[in-house]
C-alpha positions in Angstrom: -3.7 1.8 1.1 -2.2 -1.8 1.8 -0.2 -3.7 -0.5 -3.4 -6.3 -0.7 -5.3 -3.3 -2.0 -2.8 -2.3 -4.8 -3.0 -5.6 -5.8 -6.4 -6.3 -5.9 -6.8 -3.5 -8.6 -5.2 -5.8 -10.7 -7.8 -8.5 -9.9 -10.6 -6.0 -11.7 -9.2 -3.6 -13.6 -6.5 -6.4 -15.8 -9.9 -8.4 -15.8 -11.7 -5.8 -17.3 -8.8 -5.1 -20.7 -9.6 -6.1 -24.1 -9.2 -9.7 -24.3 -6.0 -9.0 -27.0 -4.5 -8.4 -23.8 -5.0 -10.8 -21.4 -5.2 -13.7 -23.4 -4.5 -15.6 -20.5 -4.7 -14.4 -16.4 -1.3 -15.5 -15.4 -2.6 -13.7 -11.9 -5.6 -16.5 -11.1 -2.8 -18.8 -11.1 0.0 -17.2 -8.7 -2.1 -14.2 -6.9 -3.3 -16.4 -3.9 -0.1 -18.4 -3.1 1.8 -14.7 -3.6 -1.0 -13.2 -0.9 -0.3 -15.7 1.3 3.2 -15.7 1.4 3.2 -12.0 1.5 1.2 -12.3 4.9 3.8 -14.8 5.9 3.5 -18.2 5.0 7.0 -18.8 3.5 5.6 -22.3 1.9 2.8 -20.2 -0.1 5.3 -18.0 -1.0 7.8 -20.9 -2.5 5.2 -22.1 -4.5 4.2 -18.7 -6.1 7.9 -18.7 -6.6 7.6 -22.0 -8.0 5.0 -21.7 -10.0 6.7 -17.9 -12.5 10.2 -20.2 -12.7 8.4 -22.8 -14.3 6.4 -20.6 -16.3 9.7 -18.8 -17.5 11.5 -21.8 -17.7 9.2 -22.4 -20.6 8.3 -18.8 -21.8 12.1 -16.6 -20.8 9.8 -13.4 -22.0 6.5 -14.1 -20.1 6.4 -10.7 -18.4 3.7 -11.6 -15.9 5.8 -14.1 -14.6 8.8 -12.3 -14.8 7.0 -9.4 -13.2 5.0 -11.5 -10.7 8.5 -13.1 -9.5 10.4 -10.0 -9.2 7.7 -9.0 -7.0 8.0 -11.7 -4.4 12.0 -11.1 -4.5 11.2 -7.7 -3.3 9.3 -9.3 -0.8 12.0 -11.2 0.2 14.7 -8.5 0.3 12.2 -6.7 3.0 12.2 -9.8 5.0 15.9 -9.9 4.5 16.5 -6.6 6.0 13.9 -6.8 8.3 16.1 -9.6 9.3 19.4 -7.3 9.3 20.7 -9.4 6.7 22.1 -6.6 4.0 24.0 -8.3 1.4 20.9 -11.0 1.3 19.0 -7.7 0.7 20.4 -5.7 -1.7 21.0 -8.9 -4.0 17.4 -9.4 -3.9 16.4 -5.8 -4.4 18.3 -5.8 -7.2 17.0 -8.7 -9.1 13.6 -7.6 -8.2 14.0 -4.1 -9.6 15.9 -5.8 -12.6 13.0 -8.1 -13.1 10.3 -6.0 -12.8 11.7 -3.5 -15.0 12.5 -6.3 -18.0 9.1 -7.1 -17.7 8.0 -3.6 -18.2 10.4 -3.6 -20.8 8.7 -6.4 -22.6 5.0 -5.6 -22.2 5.0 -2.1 -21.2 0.8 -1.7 -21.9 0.3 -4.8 -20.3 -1.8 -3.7 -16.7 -1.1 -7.1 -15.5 2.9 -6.3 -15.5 2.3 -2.5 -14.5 0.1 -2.8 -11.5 2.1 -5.4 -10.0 4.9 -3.4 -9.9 3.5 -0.4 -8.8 2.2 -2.1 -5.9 5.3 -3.6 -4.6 7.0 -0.2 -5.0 4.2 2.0 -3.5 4.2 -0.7 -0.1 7.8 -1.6 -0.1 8.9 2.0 0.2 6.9 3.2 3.5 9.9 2.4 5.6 12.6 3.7 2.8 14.1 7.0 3.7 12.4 9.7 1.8 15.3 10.5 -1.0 15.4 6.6 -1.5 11.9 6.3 -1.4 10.4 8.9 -3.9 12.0 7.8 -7.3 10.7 4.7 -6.4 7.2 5.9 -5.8 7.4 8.3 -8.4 8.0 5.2 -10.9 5.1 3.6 -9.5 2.7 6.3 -10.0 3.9 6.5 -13.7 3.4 2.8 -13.9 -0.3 3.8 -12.6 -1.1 6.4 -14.6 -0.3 4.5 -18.1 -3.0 1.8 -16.5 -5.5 4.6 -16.3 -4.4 6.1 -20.1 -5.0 2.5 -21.0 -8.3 1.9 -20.0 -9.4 5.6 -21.4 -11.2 3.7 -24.3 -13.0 1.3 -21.9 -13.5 3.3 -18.2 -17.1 3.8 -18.6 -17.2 -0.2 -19.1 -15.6 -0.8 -16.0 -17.0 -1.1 -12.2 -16.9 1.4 -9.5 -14.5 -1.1 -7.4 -11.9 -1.3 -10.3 -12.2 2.6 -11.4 -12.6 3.0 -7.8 -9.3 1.2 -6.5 -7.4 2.7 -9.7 -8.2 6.5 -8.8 -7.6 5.8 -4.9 -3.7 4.6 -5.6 -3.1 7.4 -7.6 -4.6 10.1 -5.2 -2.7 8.3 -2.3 0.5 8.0 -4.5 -0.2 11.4 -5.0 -0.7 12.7 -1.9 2.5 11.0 -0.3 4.6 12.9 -3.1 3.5 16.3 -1.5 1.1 16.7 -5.0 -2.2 17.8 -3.0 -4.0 19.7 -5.9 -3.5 16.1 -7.5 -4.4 13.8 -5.2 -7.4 15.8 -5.1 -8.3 16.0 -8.4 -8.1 12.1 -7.9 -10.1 12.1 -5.0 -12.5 14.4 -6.4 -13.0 11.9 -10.1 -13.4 8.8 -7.4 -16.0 10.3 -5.6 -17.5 11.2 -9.2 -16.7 7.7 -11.4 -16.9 5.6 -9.0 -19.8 6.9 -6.2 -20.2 3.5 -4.9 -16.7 2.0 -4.2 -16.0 1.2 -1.1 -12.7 4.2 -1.6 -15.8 6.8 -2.1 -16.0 7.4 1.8 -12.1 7.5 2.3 -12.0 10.0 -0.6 -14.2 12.3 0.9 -12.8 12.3 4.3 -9.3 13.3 2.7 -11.0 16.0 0.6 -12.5 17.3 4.1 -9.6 16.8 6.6 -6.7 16.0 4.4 -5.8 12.6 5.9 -7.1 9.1 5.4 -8.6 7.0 7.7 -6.1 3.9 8.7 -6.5 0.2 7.1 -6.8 -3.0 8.4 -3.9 -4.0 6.5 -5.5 -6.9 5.1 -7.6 -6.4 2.0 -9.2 -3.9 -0.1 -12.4 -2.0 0.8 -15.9 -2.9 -1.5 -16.1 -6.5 -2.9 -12.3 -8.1 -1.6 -13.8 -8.4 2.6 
């Protein structure tokens, strides 16, 4: 599952909350800018950047923006070690972790501050040695499965894509943690809530070979092409 993917659960699902929630989509404002810059345009990326310091600038406890910017710092710390540059690195991962976290902190049933996190910390942690990696992961799943206890009340309102993306994380998530009889309980409720996602086919192949087949890196399967 790509980062792109992760994210684009937030795109449906947060879209799909009680209105008391969401009283405005901070995302339609940063999400494409934040896309692009996570696919490598630096300028996108800036403005994103830009666009959550102004917003906190005005609003310190906006946790979308809070989150949304500690996000692209943990985009930015990859890049930085990518780049061999360790100090740069670690100062970043930690204000992105510190960010992140405070905006949890402040809207901790918000899905538009959990899924964002979550994402980053499911993608950013594929190169991470395991023992670093797994808290990490293990956070994000928690941040995903408060997402799903959130939308209890409303699931049966919601599309296949967005129920369909939601249940695909966690079995993945799952799945990476060594929790097989989990991830397919996961896979098994996609395949039954959400029969015509574009995650329905991937689901099934796990269930029948226990892998998945590989992405494209790029977007999310069903609607997001």
């Amino acid at each position: 599952m790509t980062f792109f993917t992760w994210l684009a659960t937030l795109v449906l699902t947060a879209a799909q909350a009680p209105a008391t929630q969401q009283p405005q989509r901070f995302d339609y404002q940063v999400r494409a800018d934040f896309f692009a810059g996570v696919a490598g345009d630096e300028a996108r990326m800036n403005k994103a950047m830009e666009l959550c310091e102004r917003t906190l600038a005005e609003n310190p406890k906006h946790a979308e923006a809070m989150v949304w910017h500690g996000a692209g710092a943990f985009v930015r710390a990859g890049q930085a070690f990518q780049k061999g540059d360790m100090a740069a690195g670690g100062q970043l991962f930690g204000r992105a972790m510190k960010e992140m976290n405070d905006a949890v902190a402040l809207a901790p049933d918000n899905p538009g501050v959990l899924i964002p996190r979550a994402a980053v910390l499911f993608e950013g942690t594929r190169a991470m040695p395991p023992d670093t990696a797994r808290p990490l992961v293990e956070s994000a799943v928690a941040n995903y499965e408060h997402v799903l206890d959130i939308q209890a009340p409303i699931w049966p309102t919601l599309g296949d894509h967005a129920r369909g993306e939601l249940l695909f994380g966690l079995a993945e998530a799952s799945a990476r943690l060594g929790r097989l009889d989990k991830a397919r309980r996961y896979f098994e409720r996609l395949i039954k809530d959400a029969p015509t996602s574009g995650q329905a086919p991937k689901a099934e192949q796990w269930i029948s070979t226990g892998t998945l087949p590989k992405s494209n890196g790029t977007s999310c399967v069903g609607c997001h092409k």
